[in-house]
C-alpha positions in Angstrom: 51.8 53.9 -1.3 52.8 53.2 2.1 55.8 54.9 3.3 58.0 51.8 4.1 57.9 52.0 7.7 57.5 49.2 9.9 55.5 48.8 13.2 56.2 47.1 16.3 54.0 46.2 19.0 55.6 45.5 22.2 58.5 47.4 24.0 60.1 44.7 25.5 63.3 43.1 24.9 62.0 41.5 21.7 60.5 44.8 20.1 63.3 46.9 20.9 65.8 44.3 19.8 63.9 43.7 16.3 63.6 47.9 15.9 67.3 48.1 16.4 67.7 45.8 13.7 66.2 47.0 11.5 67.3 50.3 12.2 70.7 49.5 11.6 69.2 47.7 8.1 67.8 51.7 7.3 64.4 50.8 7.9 62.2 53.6 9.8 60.3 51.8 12.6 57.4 53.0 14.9 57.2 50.9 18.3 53.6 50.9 20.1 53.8 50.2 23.3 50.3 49.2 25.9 52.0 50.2 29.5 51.8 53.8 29.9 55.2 54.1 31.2 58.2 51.4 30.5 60.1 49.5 33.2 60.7 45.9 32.4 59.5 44.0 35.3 60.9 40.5 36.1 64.8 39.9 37.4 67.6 37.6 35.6 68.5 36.9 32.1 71.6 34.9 30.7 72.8 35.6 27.6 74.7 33.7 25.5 77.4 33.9 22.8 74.3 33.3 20.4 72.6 36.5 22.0 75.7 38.6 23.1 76.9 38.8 19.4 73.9 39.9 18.2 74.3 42.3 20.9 77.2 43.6 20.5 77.0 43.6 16.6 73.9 46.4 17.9 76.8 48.5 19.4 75.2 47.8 22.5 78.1 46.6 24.3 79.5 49.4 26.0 76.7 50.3 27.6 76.5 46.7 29.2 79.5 46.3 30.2 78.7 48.5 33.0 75.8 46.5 34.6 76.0 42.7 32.9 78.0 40.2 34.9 80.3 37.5 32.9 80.3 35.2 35.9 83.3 32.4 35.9 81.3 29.1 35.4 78.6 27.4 35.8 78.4 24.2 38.3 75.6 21.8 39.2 74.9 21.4 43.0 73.2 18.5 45.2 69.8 19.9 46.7 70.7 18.4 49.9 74.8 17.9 50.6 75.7 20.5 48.6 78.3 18.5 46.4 79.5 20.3 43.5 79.9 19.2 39.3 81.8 22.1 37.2 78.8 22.4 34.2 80.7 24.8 31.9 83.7 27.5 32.0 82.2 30.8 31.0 85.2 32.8 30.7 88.1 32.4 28.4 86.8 28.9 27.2 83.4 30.3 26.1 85.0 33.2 24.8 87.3 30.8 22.8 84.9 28.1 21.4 81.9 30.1 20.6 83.8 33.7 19.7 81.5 36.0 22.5 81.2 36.2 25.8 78.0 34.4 27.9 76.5 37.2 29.8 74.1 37.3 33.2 71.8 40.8 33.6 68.9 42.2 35.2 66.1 42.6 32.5 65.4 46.0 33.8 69.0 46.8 32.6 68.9 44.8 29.5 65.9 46.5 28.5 67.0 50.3 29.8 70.3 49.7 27.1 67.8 48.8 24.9 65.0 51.4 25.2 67.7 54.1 25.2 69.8 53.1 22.1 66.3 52.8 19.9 65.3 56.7 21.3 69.1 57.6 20.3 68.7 55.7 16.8 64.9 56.6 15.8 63.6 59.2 14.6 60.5 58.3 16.7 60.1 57.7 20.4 58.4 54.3 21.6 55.0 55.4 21.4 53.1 54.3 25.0 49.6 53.7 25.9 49.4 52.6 22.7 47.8 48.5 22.5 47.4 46.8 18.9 43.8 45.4 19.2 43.7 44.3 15.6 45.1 43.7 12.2 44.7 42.9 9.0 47.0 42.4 6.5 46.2 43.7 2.6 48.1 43.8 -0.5 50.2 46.8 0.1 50.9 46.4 3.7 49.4 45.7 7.4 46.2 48.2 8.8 45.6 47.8 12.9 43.7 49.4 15.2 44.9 50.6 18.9 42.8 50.6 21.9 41.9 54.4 22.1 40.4 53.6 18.4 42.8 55.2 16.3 43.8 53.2 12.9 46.7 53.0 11.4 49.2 51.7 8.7 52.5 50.2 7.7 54.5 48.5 5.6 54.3 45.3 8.1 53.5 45.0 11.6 55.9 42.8 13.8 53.8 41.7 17.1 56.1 41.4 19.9 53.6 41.3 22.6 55.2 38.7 24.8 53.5 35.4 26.0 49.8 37.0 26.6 50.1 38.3 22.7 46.6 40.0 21.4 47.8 39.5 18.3 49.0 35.5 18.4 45.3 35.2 19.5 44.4 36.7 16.5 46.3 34.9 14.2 46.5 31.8 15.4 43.0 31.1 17.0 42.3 30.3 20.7 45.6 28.8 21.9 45.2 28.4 25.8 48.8 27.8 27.4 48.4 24.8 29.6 49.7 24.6 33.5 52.8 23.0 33.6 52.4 21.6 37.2 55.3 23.9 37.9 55.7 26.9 40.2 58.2 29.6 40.0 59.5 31.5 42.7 61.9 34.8 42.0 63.6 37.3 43.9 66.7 39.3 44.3 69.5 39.5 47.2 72.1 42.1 47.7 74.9 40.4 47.5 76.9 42.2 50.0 74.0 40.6 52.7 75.4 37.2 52.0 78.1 34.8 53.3 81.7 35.1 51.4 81.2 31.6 50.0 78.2 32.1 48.3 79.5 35.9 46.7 80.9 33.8 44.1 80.6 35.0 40.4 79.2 32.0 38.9 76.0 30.4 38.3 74.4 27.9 40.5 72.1 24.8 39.7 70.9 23.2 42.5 68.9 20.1 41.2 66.8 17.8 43.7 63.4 15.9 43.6 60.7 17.6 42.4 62.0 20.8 42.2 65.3 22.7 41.8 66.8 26.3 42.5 69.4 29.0 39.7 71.4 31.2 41.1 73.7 33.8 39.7 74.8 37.3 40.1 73.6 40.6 38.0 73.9 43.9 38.3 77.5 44.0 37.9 77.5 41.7 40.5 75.3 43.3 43.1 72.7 41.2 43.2 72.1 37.9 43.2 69.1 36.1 41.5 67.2 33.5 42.5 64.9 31.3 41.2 63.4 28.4 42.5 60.8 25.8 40.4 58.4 23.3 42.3 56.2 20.8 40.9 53.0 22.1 42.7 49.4 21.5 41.6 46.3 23.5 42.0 47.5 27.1 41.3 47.2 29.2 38.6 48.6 32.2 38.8 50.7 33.4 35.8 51.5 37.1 37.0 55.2 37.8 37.1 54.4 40.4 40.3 52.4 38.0 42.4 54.3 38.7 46.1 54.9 35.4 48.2 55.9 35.5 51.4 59.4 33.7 53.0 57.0 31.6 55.3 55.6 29.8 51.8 59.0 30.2 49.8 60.4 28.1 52.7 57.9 25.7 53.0 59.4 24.6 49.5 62.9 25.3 50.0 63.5 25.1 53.4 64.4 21.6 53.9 67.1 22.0 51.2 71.0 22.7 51.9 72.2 25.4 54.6 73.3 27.5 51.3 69.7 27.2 49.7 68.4 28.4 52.8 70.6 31.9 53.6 69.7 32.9 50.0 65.8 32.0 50.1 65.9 34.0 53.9 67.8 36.9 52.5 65.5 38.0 49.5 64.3 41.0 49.7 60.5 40.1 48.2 59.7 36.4 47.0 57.6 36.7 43.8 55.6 33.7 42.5 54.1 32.6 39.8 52.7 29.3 37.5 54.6 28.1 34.3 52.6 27.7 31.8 53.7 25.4 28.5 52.7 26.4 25.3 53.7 23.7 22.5 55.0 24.8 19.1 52.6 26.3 16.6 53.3 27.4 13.0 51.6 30.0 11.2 53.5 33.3 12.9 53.6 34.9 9.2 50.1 36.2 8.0 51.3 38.1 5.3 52.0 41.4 6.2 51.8 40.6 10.2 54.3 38.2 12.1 54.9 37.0 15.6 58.7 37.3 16.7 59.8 36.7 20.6 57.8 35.0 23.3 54.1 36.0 21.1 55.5 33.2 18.5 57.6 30.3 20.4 56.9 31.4 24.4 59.2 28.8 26.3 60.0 27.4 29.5 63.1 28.8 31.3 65.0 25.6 31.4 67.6 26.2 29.1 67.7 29.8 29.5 66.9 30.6 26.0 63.9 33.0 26.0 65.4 36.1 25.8 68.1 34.7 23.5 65.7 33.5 20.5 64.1 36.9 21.1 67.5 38.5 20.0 68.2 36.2 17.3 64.8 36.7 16.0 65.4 40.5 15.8 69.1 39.7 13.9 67.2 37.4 11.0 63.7 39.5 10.8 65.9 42.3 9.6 68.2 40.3 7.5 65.1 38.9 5.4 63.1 42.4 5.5 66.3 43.4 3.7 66.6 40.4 1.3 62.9 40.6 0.5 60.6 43.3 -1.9 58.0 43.2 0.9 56.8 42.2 4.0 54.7 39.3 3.1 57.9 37.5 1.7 60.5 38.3 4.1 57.8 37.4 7.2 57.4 34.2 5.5 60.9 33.6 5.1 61.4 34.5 8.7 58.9 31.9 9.8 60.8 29.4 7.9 64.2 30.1 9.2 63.4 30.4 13.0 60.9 27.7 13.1 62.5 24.5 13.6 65.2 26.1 15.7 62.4 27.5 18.0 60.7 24.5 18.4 63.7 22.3 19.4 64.1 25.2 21.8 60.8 24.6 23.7 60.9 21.2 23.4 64.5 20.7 25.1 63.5 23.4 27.8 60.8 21.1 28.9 62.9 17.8 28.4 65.8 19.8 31.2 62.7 20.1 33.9 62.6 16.3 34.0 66.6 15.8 34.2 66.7 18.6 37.0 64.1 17.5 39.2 65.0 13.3 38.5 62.9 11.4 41.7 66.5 9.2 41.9 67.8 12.6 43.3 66.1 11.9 47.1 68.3 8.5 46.7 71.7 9.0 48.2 73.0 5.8 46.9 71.8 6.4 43.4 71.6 10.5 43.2 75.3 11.4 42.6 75.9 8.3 40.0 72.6 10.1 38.0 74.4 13.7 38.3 77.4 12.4 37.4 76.3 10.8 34.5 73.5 13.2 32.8 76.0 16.3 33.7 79.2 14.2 32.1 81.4 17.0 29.7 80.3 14.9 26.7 76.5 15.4 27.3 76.8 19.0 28.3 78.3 20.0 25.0 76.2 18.0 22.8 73.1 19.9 25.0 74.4 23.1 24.6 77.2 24.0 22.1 74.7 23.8 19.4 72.4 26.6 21.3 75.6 28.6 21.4 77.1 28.1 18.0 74.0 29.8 16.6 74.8 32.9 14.2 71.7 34.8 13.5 74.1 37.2 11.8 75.4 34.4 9.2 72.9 31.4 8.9 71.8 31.3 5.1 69.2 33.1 3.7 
């Protein structure tokens, strides 16, 4: 008999979310980890209410309060003029309607809170250099093999690889993402480097032709991150630490408003890389194996809900692994629960890169009547309050 323990591969934000979970469900957990030492690369993350109260139902919240931002608002800007639309209030109002607060973070901090509550909670340390090659799952649990050739065993294995997952390969056969047409661009500015105007604590989306820009502040409000998307064939690159240079960032976004520009100039290292879509596939539960995070519904960024299904993935995985006499059933349960939700996910997130980069947007005469109306209150809540009503901690079983 199997000692019920589960494994986890992948130490990101997904992994160590799930393992906290079901930590706090009295399940043991063993995380296996491929990089040989952890620091979450990449910059921003909003969470919202759906993710914060999973968050803070963790505990977690203290220790976030000290490096998340819970910026003001969020307003839509014109690429060119600069004109501003109030998109939502993320203070009191979000607070109010949806019962937590929407919070903006560096991953790197997200993932440090993380990472250091799980090695305060376990009674075993995220194991590193440690890559799941393999699995198979059997009648009284999940085998796999890591890359140094050692084998071993547990009740059920939870791959939470991220978007390159070994293991989704495994499972669900060759599944090439395709190029998006898409390129992102990323950095980080100190925000003390900027004009007063733009130290604001909100978030920022700049929507033009073809292309448009996020902004908003992390790091307890140090730092400001940017993010800028292009439709741009011919490259490939799908490295989140590909470094650009200002010359090329500018060639994109240099043309846009004075405010665009100062930002673009002032961070510290452009990074770049290509969006690649993936569309929805079933099949994440193999018995005693199951894709949770970006290695079962990887998504594009445009409704900021990556790392949010990651953390309500974590909330209903341990839920059913409770509900459930083994893996096999509470995995497929899992799958069931989080499928349709996921899906509508990705599919939205693509449906927002066509409303923010809208060609009537180089039209002055028509561009503000086509903000105006796709950013009216009434459309905003029916594309967002049921992202952020979402209780991972309450939906039925």
């Amino acid at each position: 008999m199997i000692e019920k323990r589960i494994a986890i591969a992948g130490a990101g934000i997904a992994g160590l979310a799930t393992a906290l979970s079901l930590l706090q469900q009295g399940w043991k957990v063993d995380v296996f980890e491929q990089a040989s030492q952890l620091g979450e690369v990449g910059a921003g993350l909003q969470i919202s209410p759906n993710g914060t109260r999973v968050l803070q139902s963790l505990g977690l919240e203290p220790a976030l309060k000290a490096v998340v931002c819970q910026a003001q608002g969020k307003e839509i800007r014109m690429w060119n003029t600069g004109q501003r639309w109030k998109l939502f209030d993320l203070g009191d109002d979000c607070l109010s309607r949806f019962g937590a607060p929407y919070w903006m973070v560096h991953r790197g901090d997200l993932h440090k809170v993380l990472l250091a509550a799980f090695n305060a909670r376990s009674d075993a340390p995220v194991r590193l250099n440690a890559r799941v090659v393999s699995a198979k799952s059997s009648s009284d649990g999940a085998s796999f093999e890591l890359q140094d050739g050692s084998q071993h065993k547990a009740y059920g294995l939870i791959a939470a690889d991220g978007v390159h997952s070994i293991l989704r390969e495994k499972l669900l056969g060759e599944d090439k993402a395709q190029f998006t047409g898409l390129l992102a661009w990323r950095g980080l500015v100190p925000v003390h480097t900027i004009s007063a105007h733009l130290q604001a604590q909100v978030g920022t989306n700049w929507v033009g032709p073809g292309a448009h820009v996020i902004t908003y502040p992390v790091r307890g409000g140090q730092l400001m991150n940017v993010v800028g998307i292009i439709e741009k064939d011919g490259w490939r690159g799908e490295s989140w630490t590909e470094q650009g240079t200002h010359e090329e960032l500018l060639q994109d976004f240099g043309h846009w408003h004075a405010d665009v520009g100062e930002l673009m100039r002032k961070i510290e290292q452009p990074f770049k890389w290509a969006l690649l879509g993936r569309s929805p596939q079933k099949g994440w539960a193999q018995g005693a194996i199951c894709l949770v995070g970006d290695s079962a519904h990887p998504t594009l960024p445009f409704l900021a809900q990556g790392a949010n299904m990651a953390i309500e993935d974590a909330a209903v995985m341990a839920r059913c692994m409770s509900a459930q006499d083994t893996a096999e059933k509470a995995f497929a349960q899992f799958e069931k629960l989080r499928w349709q939700r996921s899906a509508d996910i990705v599919n939205r997130s693509s449906d927002n890169a066509k409303r923010f980069h809208n060609p009537q947007l180089s039209d002055a005469a028509k561009a503000v009547d086509y903000v105006s109306s796709e950013w009216e209150p009434e459309k905003v809540r029916r594309r967002y309050d049921w992202l952020f009503e979402y209780d991972a901690l309450k939906i039925d079983l």
